[in-house]
N, C-alpha and C positions, 0 to 999 in steps of 0.2 A: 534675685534668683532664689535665696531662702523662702520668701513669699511664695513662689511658682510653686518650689517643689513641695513645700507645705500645702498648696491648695491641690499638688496632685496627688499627694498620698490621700488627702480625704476623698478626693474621687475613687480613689484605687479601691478605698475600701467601702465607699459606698457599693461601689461595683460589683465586690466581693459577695456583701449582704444579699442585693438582688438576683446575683448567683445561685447564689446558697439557695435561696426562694425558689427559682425556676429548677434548680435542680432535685428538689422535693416531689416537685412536677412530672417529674418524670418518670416515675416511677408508677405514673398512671398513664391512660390514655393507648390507642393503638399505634405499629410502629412510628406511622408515617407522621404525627401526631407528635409523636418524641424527637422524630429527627427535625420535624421543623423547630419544635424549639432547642436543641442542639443546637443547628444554623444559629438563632437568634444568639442564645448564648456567644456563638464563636464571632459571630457579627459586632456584640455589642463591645468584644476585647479588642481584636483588632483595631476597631473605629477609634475607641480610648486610648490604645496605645499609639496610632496615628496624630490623634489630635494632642496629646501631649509631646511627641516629637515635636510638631509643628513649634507650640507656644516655645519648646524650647530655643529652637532655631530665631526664631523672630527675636525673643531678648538676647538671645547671644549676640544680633547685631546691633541690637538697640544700644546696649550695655556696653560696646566697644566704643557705638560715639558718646557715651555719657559721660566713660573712664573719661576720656582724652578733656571735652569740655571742662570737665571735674576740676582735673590737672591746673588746666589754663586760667580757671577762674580764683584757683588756691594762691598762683603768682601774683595774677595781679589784685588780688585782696591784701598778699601783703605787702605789693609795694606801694599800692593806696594807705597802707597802715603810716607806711613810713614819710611820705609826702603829710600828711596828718600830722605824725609826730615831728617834721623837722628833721629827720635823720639826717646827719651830715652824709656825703657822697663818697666819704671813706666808707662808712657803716652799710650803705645801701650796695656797694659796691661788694660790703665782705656778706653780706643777708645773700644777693644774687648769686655770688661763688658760691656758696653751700647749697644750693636750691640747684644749681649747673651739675657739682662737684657729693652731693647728697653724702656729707658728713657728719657724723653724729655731733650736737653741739648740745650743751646743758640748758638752752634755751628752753621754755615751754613750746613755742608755733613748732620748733624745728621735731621735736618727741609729740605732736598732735600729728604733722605732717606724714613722719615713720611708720605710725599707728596706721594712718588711711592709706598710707602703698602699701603695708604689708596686705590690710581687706582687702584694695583693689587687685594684688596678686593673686588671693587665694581665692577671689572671683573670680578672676579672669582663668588658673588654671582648673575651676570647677568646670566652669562653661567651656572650655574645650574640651573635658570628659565629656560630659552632657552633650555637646553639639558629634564630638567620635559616637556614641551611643549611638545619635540623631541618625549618624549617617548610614551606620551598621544594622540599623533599623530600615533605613529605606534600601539599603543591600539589599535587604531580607526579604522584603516585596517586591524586587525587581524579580529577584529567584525564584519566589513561589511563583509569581506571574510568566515566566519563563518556562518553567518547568509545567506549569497547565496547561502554554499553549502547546508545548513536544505530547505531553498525552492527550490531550484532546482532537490531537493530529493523527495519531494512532488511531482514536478512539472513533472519529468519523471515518477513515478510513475505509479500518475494516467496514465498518456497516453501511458505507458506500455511499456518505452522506456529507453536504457542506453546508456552514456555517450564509447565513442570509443575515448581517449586521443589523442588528435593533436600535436607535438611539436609547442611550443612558439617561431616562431623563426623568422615574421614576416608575414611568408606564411599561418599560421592557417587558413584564413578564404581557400585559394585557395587549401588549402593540404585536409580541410573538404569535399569541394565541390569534389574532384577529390576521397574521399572516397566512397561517395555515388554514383556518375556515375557508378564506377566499381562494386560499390559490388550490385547496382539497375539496372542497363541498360547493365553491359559489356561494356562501353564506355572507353578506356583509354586514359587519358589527366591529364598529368602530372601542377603542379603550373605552369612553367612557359608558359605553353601554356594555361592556363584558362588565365594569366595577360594578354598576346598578344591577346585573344578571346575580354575582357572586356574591355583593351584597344582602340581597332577597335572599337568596338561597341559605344561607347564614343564619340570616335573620330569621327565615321558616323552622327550621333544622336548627335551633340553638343547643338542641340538650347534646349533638354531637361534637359543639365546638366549645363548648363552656369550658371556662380555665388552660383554653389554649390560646385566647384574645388577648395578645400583647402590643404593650404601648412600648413604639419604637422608641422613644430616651429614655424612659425610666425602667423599661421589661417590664411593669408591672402587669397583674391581670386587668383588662378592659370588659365595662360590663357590654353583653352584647351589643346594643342600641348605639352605645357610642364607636366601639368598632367599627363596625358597619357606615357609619356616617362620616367615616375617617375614609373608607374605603372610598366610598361615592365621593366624597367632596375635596377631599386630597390627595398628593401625591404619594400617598402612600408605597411601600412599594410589594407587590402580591408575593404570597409564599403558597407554602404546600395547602394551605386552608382554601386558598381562591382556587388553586388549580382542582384539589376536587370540587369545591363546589360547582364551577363551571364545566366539568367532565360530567357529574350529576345534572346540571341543568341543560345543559347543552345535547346531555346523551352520547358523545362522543368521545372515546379515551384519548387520554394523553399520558405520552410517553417520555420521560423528560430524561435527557441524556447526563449523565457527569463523571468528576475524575476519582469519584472517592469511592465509587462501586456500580456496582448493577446498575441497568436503564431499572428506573424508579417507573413504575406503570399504575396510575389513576386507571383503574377500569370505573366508568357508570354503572348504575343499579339497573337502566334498561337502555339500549345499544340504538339509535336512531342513524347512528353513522360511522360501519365497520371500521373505518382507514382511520388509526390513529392520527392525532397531531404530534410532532415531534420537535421537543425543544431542545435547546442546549443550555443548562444552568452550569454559571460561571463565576467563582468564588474570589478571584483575584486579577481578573481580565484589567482592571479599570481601579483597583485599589480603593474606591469608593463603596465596596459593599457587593451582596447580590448581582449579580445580572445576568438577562436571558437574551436567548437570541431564536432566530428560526430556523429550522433543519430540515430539506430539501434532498430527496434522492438524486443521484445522478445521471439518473437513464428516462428523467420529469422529462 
């Protein structure tokens, strides 16, 4: 356990460092530009505080069967000591009652013994702190998830509009967008030709995205070329960069729904298809991160 939580404070503050970076960042660039790396920032805490719940949960079980192993192997090492030495069966009989009956004796095994069950207490009641943390953490996600789906219940509501499920499976935002072309314009363009669209587009137009190209595990900046090749060739997963670019390239706005403010509205620089697309961005739907979905009026 000491080892874990040592390797996650230097996460914690590696995290910090790259923070501190991106937030420097922001103090440039236009809004939409700032809120997406906002997102990133709030993405890359969450994800870290998740994945270090998890690691802790897994050694807390681990750790329970090792105690017990521990135990069982400390007996019979030293009643192997004593078949070794000959003990008579008075002597092995009084070694067992102390080991049953755990009374202090001036012995050295029995003061090495004391030593390791006092550790393995204050192990063991670490990792129930840690694993209560664990749990009051994933409280804490069911909540927020809870509570986005009552506003975002509201939030289509009013504007008359329902949710069309995306799989989670890195392409949401580009599987959303390619629902609405088809089922609004007749357009068919599958995810990976919206990524090679938004990628181009990127890559044409770099001086407006420069220093907003973040690499999703480290935050750092990404120089454009490699961005873009992330975009096309991985799962990457799209933010506010792909959705304008694709509103620019495609010519058609998009309207992206959510619970932390205003519909966010990408207008193009020239209009080829008045009817917005309309998505719904979703911050704790799926506790994995990001995700979008498709949004459909009700009177289609």
């Amino acid at each position: 356990m000491e080892e874990l939580l040592s390797k996650q404070r230097e996460e914690c503050k590696e995290l910090q460092s790259k923070i501190t970076n991106l937030r420097k960042q922001l103090k440039e660039g236009n809004k939409k530009q700032k809120r997406a790396l906002q997102q990133k920032i709030s993405q890359m805490e969450a994800d870290l505080s998740q994945k270090h719940a998890t690691e802790r949960q897994k050694l807390d079980k681990g750790d329970e069967e090792t105690n017990e192993t521990q135990q069982e192997d400390l007996l019979n090492t030293l009643l192997q000591q004593m078949e070794d030495t000959k003990i008579t069966t008075a002597e092995k009989s009084s070694v067992q009652s102390s080991l049953n009956t755990k009374e202090n004796t001036p012995q050295q095994p029995k003061k090495s013994r004391n030593r390791q069950k006092e550790r393995l207490e204050r192990r063991k009641a670490e990792m129930k702190k840690m694993s209560e943390q664990a749990e009051l953490e994933s409280e804490k996600m069911a909540d927020l998830k809870n509570e986005e789906k009552k506003k975002f219940s509201k939030i289509l509501e009013e504007a008359g509009l329902v949710a069309v499920d995306i799989p989670a499976d890195g392409n949401c935002l580009f599987a959303s967008i390619s629902h609405q072309l088809n089922y609004h314009h007749n357009v068919k363009l599958n995810s990976q030709a919206l990524r090679n669209k938004s990628a181009d587009y990127v890559l044409k137009h770099c001086e407006q995205f420069e220093g907003f190209l973040l690499d999703e595990e480290s935050g750092e900046v990404l120089p454009v070329s490699d961005y873009c090749n992330e975009i096309r060739n991985n799962s990457k997963w799209g933010s506010d960069i792909e959705i304008q670019a694709l509103a620019n390239s495609l010519e058609v706005p998009v309207h992206v729904y959510n619970t932390e403010g205003p519909v966010l509205k990408f207008n193009p620089s020239t209009v080829k298809f008045e009817k917005p697309l309309c998505i719904a961005y979703y911050q704790h739907l799926f506790g994995l991160g990001a995700h979008y979905n498709s949004l459909l009026y009700r009177d289609n």
